[in-house]
MDTraj code that builds the backbone (N, CA, C; nanometers):
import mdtraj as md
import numpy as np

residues = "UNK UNK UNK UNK UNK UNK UNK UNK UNK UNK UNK UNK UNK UNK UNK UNK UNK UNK UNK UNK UNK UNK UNK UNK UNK UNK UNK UNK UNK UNK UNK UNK UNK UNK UNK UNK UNK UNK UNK UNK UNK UNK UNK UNK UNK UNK UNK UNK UNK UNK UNK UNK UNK UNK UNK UNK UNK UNK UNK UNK UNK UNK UNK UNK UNK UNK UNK UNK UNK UNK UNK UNK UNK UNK UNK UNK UNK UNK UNK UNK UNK UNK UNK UNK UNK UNK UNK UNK UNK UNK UNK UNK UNK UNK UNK UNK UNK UNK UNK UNK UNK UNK UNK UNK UNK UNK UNK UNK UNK UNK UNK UNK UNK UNK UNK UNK UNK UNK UNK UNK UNK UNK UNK UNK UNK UNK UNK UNK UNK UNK UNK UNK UNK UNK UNK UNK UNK UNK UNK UNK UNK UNK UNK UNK UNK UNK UNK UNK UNK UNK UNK UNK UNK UNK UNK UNK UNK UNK UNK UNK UNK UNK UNK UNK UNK UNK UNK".split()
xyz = np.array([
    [6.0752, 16.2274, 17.7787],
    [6.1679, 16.1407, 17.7095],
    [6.1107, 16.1131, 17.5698],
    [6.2131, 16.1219, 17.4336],
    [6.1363, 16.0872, 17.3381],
    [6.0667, 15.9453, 17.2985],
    [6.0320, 15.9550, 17.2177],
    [5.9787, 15.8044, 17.1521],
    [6.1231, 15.7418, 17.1684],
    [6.1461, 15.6126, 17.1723],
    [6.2188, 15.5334, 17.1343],
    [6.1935, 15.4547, 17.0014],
    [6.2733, 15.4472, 16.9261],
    [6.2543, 15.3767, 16.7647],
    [6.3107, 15.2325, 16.7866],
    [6.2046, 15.1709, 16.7589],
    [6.2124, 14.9795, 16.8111],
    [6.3218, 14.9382, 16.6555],
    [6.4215, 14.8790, 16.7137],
    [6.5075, 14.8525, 16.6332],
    [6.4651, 14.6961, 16.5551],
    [6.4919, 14.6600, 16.4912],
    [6.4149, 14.5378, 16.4162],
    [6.5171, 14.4596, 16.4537],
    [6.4799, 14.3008, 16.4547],
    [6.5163, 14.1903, 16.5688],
    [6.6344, 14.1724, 16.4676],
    [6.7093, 14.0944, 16.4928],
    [6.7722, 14.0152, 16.4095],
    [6.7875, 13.8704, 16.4408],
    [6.7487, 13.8443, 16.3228],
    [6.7028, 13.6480, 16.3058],
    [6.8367, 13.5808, 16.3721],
    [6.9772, 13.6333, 16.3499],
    [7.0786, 13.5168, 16.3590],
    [7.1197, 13.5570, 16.4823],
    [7.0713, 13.7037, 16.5796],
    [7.1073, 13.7087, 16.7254],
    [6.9974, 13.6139, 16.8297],
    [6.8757, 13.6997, 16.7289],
    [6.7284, 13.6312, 16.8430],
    [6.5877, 13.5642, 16.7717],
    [6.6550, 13.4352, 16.7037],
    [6.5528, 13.3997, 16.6237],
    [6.3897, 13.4067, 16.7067],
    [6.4325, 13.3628, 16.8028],
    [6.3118, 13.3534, 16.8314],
    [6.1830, 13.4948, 16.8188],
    [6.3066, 13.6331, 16.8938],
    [6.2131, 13.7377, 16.8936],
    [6.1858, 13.7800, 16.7360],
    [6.3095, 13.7417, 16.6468],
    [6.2598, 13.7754, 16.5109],
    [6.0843, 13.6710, 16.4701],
    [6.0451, 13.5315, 16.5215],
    [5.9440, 13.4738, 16.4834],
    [5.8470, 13.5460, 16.6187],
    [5.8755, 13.6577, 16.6855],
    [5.7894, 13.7102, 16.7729],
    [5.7425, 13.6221, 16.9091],
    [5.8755, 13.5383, 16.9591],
    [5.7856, 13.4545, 17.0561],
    [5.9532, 13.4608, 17.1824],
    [5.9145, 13.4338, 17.2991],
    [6.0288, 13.4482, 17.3797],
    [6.0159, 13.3074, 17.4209],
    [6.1914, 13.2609, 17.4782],
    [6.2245, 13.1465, 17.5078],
    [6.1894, 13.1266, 17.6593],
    [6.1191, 13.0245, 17.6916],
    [6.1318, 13.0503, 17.8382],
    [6.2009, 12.9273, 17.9358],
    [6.2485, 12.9738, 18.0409],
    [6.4098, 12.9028, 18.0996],
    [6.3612, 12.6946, 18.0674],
    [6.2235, 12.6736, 18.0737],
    [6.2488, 12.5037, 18.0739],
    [6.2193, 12.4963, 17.9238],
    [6.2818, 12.5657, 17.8341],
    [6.2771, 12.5747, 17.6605],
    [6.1542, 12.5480, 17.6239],
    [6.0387, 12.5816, 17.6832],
    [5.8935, 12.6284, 17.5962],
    [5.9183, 12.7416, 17.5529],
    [5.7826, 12.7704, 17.4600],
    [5.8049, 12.9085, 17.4499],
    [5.6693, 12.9699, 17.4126],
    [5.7081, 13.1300, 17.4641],
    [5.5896, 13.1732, 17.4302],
    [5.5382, 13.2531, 17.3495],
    [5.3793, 13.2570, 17.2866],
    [5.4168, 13.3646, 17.0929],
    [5.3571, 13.4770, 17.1952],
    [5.4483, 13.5601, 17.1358],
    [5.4330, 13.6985, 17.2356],
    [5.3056, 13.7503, 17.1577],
    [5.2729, 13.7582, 17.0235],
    [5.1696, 13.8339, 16.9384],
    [5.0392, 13.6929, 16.9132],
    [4.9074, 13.7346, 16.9206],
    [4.7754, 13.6853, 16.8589],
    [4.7487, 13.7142, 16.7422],
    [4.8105, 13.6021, 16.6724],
    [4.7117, 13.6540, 16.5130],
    [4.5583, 13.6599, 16.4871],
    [4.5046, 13.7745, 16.4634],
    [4.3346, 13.7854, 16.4666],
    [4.2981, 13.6597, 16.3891],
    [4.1970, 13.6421, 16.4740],
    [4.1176, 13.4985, 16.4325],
    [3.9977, 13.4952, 16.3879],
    [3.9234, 13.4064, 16.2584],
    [3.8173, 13.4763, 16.2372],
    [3.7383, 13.2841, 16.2619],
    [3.6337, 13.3049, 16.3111],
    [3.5553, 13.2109, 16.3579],
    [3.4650, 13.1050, 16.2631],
    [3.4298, 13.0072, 16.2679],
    [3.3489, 12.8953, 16.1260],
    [3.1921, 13.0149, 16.1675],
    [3.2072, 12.9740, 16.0514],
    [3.0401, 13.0733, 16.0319],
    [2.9257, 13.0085, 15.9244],
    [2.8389, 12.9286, 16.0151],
    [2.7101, 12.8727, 15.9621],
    [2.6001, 12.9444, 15.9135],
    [2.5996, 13.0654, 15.9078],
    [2.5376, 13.1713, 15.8707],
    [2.4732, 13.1745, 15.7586],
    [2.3792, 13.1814, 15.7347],
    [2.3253, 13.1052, 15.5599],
    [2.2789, 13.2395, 15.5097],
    [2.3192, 13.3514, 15.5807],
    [2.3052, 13.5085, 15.5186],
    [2.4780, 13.5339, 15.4520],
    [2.5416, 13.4420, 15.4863],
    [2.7185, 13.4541, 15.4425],
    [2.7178, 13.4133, 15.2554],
    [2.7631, 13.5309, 15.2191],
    [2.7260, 13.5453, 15.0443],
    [2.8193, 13.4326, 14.9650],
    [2.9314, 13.3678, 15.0721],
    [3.0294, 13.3275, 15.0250],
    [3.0573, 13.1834, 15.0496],
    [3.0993, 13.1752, 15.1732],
    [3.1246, 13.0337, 15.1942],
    [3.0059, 13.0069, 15.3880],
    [2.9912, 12.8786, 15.3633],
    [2.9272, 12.8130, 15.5687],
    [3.1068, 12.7284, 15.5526],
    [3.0959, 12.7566, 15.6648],
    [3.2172, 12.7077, 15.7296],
    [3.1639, 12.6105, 15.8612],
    [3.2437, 12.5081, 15.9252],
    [3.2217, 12.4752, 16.0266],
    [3.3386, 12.3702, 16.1092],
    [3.3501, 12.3572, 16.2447],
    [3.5174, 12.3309, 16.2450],
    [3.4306, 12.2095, 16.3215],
    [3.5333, 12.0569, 16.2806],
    [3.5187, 11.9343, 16.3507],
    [3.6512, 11.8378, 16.4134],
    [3.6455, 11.7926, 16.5180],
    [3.7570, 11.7539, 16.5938],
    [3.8095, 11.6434, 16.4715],
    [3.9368, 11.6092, 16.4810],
    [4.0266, 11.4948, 16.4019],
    [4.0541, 11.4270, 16.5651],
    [4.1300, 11.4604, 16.6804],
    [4.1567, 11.3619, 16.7592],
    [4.1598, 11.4488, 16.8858],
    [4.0951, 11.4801, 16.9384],
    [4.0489, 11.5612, 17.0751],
    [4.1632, 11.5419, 17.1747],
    [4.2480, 11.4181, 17.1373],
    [4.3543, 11.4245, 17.2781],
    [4.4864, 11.5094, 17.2173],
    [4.4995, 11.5101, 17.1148],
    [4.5837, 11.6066, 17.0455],
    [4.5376, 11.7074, 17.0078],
    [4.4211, 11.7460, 17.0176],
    [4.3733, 11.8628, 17.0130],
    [4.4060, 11.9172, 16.8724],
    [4.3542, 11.8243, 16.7891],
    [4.3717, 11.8133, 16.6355],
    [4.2656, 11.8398, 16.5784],
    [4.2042, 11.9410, 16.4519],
    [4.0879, 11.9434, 16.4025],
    [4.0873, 12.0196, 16.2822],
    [3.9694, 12.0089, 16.1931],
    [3.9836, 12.0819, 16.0616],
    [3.8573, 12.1825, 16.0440],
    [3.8965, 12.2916, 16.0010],
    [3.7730, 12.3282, 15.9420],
    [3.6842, 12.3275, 15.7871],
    [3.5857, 12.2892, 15.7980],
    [3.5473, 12.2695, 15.6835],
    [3.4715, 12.3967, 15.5995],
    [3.4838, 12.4357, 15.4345],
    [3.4567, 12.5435, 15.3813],
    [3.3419, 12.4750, 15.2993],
    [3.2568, 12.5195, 15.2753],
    [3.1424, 12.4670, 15.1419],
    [3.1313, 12.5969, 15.0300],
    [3.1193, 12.6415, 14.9309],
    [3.0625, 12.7331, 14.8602],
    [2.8964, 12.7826, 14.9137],
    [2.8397, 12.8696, 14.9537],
    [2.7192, 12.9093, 14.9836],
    [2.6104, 12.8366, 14.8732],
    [2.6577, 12.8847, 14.7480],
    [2.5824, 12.8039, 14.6476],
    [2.5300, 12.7011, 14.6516],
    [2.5912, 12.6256, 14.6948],
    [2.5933, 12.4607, 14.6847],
    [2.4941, 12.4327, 14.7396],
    [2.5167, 12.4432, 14.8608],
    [2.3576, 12.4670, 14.9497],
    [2.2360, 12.5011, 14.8957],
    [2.2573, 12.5877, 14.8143],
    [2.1353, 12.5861, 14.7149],
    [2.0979, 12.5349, 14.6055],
    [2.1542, 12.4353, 14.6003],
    [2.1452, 12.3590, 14.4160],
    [2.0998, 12.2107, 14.4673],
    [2.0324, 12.2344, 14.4092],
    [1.9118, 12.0088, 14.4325],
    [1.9142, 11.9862, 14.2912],
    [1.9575, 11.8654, 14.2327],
    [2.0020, 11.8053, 14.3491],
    [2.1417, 11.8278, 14.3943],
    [2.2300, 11.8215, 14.5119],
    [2.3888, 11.9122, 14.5293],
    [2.4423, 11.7751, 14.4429],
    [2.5446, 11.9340, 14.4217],
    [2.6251, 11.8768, 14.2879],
    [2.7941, 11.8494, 14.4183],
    [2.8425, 11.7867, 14.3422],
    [2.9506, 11.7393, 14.4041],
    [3.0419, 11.8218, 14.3980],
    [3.1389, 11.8553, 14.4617],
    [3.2642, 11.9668, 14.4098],
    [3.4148, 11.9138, 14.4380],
    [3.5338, 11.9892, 14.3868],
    [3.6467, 11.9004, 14.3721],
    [3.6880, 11.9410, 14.5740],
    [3.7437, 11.8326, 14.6115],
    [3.7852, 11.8343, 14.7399],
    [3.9179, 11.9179, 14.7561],
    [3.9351, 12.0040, 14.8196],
    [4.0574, 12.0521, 14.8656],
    [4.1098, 12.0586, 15.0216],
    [4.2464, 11.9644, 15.0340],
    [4.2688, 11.9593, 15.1574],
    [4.3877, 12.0562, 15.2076],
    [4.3568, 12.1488, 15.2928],
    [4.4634, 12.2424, 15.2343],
    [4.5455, 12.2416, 15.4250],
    [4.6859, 12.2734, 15.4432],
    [4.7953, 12.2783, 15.5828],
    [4.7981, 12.4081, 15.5740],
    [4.7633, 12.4898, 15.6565],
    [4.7727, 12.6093, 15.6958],
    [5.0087, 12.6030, 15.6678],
    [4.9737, 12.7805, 15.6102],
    [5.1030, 12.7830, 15.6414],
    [5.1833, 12.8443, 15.8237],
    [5.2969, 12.8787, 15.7947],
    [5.3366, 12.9339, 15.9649],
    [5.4560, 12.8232, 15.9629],
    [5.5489, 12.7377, 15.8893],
    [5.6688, 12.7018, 15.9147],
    [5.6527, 12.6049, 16.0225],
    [5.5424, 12.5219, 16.0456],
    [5.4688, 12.4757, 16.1632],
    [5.4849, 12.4893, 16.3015],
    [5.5254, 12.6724, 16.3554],
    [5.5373, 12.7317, 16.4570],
    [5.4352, 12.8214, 16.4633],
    [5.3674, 12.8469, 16.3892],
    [5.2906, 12.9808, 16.3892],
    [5.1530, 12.9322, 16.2620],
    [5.0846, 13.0217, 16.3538],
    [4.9537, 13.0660, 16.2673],
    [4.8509, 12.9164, 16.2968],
    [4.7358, 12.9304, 16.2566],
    [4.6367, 12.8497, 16.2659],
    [4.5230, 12.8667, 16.1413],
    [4.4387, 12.7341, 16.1822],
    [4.3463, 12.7277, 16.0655],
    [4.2676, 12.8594, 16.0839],
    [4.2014, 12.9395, 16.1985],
    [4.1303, 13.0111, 16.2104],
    [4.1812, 13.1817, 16.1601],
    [4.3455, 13.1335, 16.1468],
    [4.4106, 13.2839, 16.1457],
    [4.3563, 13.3545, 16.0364],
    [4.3078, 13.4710, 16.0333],
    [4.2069, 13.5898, 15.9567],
    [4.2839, 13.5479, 15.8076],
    [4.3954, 13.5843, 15.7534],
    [4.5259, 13.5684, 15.6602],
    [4.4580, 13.4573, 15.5845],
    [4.4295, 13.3583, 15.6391],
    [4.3867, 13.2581, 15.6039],
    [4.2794, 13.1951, 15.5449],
    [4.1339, 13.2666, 15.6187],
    [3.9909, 13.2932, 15.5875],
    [4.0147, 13.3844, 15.4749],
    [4.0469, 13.5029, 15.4265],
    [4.0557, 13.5427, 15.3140],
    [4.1070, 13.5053, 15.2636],
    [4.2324, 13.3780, 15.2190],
    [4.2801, 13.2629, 15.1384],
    [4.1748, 13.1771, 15.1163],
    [4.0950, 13.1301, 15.1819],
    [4.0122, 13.0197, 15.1329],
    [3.9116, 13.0090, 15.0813],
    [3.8323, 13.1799, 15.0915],
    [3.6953, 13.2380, 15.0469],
    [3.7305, 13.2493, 14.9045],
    [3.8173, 13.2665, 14.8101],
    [3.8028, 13.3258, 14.6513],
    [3.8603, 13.1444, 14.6449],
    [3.9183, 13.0856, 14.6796],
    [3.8919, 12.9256, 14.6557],
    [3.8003, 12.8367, 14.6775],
    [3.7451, 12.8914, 14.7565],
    [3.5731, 12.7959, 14.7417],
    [3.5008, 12.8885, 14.6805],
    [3.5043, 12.9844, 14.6741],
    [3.4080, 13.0301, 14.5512],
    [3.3829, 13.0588, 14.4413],
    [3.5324, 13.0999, 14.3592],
    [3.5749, 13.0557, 14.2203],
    [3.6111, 12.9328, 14.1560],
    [3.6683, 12.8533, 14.2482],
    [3.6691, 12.7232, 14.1968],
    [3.5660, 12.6296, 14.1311],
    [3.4463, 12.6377, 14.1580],
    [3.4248, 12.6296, 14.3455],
    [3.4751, 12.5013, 14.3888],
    [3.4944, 12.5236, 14.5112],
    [3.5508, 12.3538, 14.5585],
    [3.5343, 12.3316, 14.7347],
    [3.5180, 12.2541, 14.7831],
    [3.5089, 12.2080, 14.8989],
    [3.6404, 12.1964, 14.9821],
    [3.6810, 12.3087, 15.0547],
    [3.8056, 12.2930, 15.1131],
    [3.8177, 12.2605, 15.2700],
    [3.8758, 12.1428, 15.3266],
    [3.9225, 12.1174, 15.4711],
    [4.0372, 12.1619, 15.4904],
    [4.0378, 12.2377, 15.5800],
    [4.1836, 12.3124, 15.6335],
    [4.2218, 12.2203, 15.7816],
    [4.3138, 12.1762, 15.7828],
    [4.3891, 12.0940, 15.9042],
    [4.4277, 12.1865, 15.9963],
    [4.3946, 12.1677, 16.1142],
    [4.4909, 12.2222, 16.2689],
    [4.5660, 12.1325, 16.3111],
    [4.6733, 12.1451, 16.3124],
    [4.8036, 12.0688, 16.3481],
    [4.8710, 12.1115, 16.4922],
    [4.9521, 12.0476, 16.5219],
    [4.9901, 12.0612, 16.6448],
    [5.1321, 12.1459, 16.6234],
    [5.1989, 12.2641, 16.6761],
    [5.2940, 12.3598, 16.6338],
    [5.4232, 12.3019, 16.7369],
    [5.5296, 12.3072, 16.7013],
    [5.6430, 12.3049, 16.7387],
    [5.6633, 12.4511, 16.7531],
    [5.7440, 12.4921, 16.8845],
    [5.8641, 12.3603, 16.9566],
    [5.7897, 12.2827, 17.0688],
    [5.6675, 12.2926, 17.1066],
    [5.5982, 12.2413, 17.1860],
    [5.5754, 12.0873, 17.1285],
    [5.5995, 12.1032, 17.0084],
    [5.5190, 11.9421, 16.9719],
    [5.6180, 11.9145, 16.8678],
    [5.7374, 11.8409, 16.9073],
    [5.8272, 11.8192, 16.7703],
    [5.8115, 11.7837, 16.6666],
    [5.8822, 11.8157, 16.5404],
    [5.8263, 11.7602, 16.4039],
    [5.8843, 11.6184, 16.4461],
    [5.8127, 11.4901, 16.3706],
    [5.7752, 11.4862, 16.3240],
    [5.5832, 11.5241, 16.3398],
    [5.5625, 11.5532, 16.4582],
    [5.4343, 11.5493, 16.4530],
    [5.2894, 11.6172, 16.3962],
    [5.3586, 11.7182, 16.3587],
    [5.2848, 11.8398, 16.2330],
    [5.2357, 11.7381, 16.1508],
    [5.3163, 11.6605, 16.0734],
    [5.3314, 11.5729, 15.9630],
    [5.2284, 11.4331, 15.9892],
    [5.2646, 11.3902, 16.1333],
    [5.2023, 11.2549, 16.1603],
    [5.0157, 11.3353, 16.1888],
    [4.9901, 11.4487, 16.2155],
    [4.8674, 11.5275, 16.2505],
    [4.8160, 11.5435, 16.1003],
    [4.8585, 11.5990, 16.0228],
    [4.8199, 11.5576, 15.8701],
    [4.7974, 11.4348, 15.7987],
    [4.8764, 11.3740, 15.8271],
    [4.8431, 11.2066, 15.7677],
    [4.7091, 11.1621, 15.8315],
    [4.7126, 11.1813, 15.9527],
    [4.6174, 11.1351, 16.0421],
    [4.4908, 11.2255, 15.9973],
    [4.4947, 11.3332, 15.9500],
    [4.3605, 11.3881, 15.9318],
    [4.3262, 11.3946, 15.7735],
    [4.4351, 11.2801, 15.7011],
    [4.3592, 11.2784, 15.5400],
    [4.2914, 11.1302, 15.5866],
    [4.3492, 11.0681, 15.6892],
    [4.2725, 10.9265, 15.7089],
    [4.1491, 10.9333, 15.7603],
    [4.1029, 11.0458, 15.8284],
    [3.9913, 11.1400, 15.9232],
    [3.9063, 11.1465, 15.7918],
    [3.9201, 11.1956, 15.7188],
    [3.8651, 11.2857, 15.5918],
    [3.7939, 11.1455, 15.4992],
    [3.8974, 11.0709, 15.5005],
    [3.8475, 10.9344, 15.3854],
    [3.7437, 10.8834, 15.4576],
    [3.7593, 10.8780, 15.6086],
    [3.6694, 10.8150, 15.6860],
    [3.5180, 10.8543, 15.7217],
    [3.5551, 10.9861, 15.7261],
    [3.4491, 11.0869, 15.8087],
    [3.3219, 11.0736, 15.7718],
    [3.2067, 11.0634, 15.8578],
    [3.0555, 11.0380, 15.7988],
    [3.0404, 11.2144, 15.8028],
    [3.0633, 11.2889, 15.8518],
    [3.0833, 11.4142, 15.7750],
    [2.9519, 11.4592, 15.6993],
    [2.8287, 11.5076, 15.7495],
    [2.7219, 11.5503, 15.6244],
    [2.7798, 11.6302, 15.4998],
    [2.8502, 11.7447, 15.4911],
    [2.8836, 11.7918, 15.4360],
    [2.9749, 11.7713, 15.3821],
    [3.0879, 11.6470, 15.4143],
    [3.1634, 11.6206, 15.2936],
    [3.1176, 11.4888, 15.2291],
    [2.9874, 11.4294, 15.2773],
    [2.9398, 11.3267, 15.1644],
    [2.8606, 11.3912, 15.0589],
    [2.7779, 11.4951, 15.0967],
    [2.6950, 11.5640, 15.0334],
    [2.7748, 11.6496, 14.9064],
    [2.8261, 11.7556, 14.9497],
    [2.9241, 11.8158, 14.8674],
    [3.0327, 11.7625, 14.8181],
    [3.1387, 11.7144, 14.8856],
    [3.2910, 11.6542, 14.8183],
    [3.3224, 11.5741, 14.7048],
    [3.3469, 11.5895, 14.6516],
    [3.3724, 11.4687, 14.5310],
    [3.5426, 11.4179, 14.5775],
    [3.5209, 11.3426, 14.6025],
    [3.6430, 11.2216, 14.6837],
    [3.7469, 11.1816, 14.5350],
    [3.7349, 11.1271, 14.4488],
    [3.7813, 11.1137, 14.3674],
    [3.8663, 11.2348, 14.2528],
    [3.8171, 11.3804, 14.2879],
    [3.8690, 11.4967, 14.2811],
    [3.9524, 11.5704, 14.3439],
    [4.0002, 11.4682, 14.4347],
    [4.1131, 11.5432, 14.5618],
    [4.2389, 11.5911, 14.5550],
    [4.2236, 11.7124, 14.6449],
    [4.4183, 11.7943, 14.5888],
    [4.4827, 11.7971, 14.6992],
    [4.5649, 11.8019, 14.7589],
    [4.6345, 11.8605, 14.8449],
    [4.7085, 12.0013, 14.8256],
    [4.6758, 12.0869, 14.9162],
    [4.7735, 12.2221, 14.9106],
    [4.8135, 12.2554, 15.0026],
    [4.8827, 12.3669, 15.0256],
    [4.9224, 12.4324, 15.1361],
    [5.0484, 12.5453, 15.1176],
    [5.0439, 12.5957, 15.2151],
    [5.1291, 12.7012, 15.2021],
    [5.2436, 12.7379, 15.3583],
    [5.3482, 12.8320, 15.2889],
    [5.5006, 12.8161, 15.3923],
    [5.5781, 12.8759, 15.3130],
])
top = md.Topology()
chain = top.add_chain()
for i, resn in enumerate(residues, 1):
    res = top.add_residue(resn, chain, resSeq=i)
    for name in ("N", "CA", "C"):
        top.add_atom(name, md.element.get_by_symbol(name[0]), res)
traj = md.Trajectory(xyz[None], top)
């Protein structure tokens, strides 16, 4: 039998299979595809950025990872850098802080900038309705102001803060 040629979804028959995830009968759903994930890396042989991921609220299973410039680490006394708090994009159904897409987004921003970037893990709908993406962000710039955090007292400059993100 030949190949069969996979016909491409269409968004306004099967949104869902067009965002790659199937509906299942008590309306969860599931993401049929794994976006490769690339892991925090403390590695002080890493030319670029130490990364390292810390909980925001463990019962929501909320957390950020944090980026430093490699440099920094090496400069006494450490110099402060501008803070960047950045929302993973994904339409808040898809994708994560760890998603690969993403790690190569944040490496030429902490290292040309250079700047200190926290990336938020949020909680994804349709499992977790909006508003709660939103209330998981608020909640983790209040995390951030708060945080005894070695590395964002050491490095961050608080008074330099941006918000970004992408969608």
């Amino acid at each position: 039998m030949p190949d069969q040629v996979q016909q491409p979804v269409d968004p306004n028959e099967n949104p869902y299979g067009y965002l790659g995830m199937a509906k299942n009968p008590d309306g969860s759903i599931t993401r049929l595809a794994q976006l490769p994930g690339t892991p925090a890396s403390s590695d002080p042989s890493n030319p670029f950025h130490l990364s390292k991921d810390l909980d925001i609220n463990q019962s929501k299973g909320t957390w950020a990872r944090i980026f430093v410039p490699r440099e920094a680490f090496d400069s006494s006394p450490a110099k402060k850098l501008p803070l960047i708090i950045y929302v993973h994009g994904g339409g808040f159904i898809l994708c994560s802080v760890n998603s690969s897409s993403f790690d190569a987004l944040y490496t030429p921003i902490v290292t040309e900038i250079p700047a200190v970037v926290v990336s938020v893990e949020y909680r994804l709908a349709p499992e977790h309705r909006l508003p709660a993406a939103y209330e998981d962000c608020f909640e983790a710039l209040h995390w951030i102001k708060k945080s005894k955090d070695e590395w964002l007292e050491k490095y961050a400059d608080f008074s330099k803060a941006f918000l970004m993100g992408t969608s």
